[in-house]
Backbone as JSON Lines, residues from 0, in Angstrom:
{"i":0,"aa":"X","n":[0.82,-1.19,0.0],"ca":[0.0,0.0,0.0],"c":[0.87,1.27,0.0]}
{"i":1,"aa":"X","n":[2.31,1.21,0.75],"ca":[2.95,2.52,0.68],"c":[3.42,2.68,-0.66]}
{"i":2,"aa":"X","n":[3.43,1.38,-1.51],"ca":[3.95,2.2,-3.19],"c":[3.01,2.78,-3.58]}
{"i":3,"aa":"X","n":[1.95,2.59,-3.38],"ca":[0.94,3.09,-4.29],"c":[1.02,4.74,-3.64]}
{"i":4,"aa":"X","n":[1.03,4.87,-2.49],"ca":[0.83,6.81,-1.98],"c":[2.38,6.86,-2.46]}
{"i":5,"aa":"X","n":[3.09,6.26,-2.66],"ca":[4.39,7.19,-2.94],"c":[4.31,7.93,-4.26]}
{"i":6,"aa":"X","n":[3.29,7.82,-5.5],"ca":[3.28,8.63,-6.68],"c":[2.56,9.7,-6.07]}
{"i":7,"aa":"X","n":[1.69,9.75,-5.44],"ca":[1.18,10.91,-5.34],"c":[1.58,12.04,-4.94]}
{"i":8,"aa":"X","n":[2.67,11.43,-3.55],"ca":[3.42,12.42,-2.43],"c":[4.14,12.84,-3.84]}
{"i":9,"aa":"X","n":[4.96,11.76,-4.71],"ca":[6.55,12.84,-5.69],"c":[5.82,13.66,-6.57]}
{"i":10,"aa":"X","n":[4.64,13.35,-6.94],"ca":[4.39,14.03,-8.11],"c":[3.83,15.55,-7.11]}
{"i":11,"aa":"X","n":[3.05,15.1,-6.16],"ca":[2.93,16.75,-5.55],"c":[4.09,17.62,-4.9]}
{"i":12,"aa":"X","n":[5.08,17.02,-4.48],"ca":[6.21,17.69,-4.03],"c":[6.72,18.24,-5.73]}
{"i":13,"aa":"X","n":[7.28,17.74,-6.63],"ca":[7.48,17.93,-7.65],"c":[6.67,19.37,-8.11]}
{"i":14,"aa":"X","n":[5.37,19.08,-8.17],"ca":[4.31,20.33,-8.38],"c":[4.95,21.97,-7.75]}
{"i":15,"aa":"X","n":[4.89,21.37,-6.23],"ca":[4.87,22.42,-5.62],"c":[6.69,23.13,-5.55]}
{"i":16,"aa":"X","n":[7.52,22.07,-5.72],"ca":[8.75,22.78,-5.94],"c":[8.88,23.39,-7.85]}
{"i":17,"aa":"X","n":[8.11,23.19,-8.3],"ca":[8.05,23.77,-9.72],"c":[7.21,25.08,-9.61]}
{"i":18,"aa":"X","n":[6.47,25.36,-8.69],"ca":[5.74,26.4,-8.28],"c":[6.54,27.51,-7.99]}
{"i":19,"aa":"X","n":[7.21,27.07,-6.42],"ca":[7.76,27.97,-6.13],"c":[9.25,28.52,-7.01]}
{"i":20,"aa":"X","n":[9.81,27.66,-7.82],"ca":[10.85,28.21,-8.7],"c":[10.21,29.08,-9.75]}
{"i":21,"aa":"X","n":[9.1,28.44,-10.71],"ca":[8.45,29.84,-11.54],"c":[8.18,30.32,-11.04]}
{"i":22,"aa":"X","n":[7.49,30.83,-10.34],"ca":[7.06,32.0,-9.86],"c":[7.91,33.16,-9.11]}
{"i":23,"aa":"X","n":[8.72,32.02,-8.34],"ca":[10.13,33.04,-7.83],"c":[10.42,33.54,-9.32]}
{"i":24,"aa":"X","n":[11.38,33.06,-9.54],"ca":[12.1,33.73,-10.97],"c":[10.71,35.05,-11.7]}
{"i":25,"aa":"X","n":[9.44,34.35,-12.04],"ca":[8.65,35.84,-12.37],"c":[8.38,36.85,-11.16]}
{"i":26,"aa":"X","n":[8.75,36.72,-9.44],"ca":[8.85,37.45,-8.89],"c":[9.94,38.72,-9.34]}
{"i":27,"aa":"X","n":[11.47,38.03,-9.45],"ca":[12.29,38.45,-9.7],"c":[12.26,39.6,-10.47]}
{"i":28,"aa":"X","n":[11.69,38.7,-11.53],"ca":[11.44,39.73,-13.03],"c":[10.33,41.44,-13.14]}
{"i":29,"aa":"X","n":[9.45,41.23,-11.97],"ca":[8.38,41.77,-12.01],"c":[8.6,43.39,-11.09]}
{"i":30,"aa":"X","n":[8.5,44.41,-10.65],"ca":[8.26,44.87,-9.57],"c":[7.15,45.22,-9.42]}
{"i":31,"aa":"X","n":[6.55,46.09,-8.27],"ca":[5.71,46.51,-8.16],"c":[4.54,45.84,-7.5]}
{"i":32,"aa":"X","n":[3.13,45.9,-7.49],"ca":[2.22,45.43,-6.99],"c":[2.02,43.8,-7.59]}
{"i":33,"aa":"X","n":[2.62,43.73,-8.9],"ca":[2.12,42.13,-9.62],"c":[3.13,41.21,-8.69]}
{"i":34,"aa":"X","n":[4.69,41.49,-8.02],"ca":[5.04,41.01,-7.23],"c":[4.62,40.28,-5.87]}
{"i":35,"aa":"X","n":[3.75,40.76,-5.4],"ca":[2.98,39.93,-4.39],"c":[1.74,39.47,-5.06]}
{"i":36,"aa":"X","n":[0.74,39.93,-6.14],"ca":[-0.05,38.69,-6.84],"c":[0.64,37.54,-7.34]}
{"i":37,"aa":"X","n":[1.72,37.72,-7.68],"ca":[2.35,36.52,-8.42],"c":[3.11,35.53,-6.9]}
{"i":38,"aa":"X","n":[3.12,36.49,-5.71],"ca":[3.92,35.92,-4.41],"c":[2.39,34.49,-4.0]}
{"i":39,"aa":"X","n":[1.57,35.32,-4.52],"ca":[0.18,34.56,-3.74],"c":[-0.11,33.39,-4.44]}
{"i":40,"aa":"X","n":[-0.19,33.67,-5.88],"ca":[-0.3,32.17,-6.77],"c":[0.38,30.93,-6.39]}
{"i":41,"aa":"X","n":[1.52,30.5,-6.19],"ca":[2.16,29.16,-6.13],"c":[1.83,29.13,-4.36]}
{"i":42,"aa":"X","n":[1.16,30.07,-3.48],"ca":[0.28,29.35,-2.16],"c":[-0.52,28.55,-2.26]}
{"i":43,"aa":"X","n":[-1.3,29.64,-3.08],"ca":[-2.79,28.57,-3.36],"c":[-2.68,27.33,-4.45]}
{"i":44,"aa":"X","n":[-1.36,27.28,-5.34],"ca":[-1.7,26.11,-5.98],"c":[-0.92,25.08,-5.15]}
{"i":45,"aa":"X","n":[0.11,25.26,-4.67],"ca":[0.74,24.75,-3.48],"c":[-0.68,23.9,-2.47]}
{"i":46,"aa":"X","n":[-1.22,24.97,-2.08],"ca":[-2.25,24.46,-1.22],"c":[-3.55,23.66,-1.98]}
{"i":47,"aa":"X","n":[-3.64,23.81,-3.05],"ca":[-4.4,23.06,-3.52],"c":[-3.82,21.5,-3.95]}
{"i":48,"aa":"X","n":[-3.1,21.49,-4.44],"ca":[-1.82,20.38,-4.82],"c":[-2.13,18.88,-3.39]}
{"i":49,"aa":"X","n":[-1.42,20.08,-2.07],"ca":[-1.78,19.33,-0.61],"c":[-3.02,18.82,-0.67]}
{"i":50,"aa":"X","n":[-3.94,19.31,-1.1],"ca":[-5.37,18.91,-0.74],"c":[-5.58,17.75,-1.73]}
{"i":51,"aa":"X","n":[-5.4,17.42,-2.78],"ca":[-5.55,16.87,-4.19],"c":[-4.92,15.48,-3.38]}
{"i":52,"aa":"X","n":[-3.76,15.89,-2.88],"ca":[-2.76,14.38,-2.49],"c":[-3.24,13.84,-1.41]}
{"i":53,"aa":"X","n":[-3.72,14.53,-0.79],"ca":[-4.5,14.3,0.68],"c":[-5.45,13.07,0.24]}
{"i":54,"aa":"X","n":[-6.4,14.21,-0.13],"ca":[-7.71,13.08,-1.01],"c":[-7.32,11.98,-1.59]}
{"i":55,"aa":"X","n":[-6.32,11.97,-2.32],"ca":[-5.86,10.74,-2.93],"c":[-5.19,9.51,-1.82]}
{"i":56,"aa":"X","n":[-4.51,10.01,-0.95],"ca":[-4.18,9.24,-0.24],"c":[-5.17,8.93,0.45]}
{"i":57,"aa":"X","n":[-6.05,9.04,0.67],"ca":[-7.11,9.09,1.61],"c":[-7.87,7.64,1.01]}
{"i":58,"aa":"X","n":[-8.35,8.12,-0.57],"ca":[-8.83,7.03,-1.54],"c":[-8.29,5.41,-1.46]}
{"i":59,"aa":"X","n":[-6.91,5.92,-1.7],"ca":[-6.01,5.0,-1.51],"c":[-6.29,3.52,-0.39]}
{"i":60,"aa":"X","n":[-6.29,4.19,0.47],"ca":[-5.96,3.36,1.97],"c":[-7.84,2.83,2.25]}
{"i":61,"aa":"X","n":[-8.59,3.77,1.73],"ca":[-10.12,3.05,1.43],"c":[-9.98,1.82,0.42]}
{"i":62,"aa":"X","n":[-8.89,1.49,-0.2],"ca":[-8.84,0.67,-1.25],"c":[-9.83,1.08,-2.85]}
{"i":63,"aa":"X","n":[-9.73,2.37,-3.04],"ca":[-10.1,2.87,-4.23],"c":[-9.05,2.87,-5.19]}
{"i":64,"aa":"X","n":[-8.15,2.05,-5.36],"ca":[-6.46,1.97,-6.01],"c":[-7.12,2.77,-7.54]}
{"i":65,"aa":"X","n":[-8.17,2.4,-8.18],"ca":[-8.86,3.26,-9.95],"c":[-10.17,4.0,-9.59]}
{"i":66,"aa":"X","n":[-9.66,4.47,-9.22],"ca":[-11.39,5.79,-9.55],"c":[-11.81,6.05,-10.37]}
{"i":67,"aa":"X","n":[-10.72,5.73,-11.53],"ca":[-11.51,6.23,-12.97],"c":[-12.64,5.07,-13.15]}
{"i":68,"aa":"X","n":[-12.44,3.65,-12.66],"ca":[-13.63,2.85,-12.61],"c":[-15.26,2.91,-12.32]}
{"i":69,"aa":"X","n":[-14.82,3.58,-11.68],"ca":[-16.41,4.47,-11.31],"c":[-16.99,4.97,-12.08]}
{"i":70,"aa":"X","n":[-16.4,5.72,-13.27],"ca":[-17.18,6.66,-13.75],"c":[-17.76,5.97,-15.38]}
């Protein structure tokens, strides 16, 4: 059962360290007020990302291993 949550955890760590590097670097690039809109974006997808993997792991350990089966 822990292989199966281990895609989810790399692929969301992966996500969220790809977040915070674009967006740093268009911080960099930017000044002004778009600097903290662009500071706020990779939070919330960051935080959405967490939630996505959550759920999935969650699925997981219910023994839902294909959800796409359901549908």
């Amino acid at each position: 059962m822990k292989k199966k949550m281990t895609a989810p955890i790399v692929v969301s760590a992966i996500l969220i360290l790809y977040y915070g590097v674009y967006f740093g670097v268009l911080m960099g690039l930017v000044s002004g007020i778009w600097k903290y809109v662009l500071g706020i974006a990779p939070v919330v997808f960051s935080a959405l990302t967490v939630g996505v993997c959550i759920e999935r792991i969650r699925e997981i350990r219910k023994g839902e291993e294909d959800d796409l089966g359901q549908y």
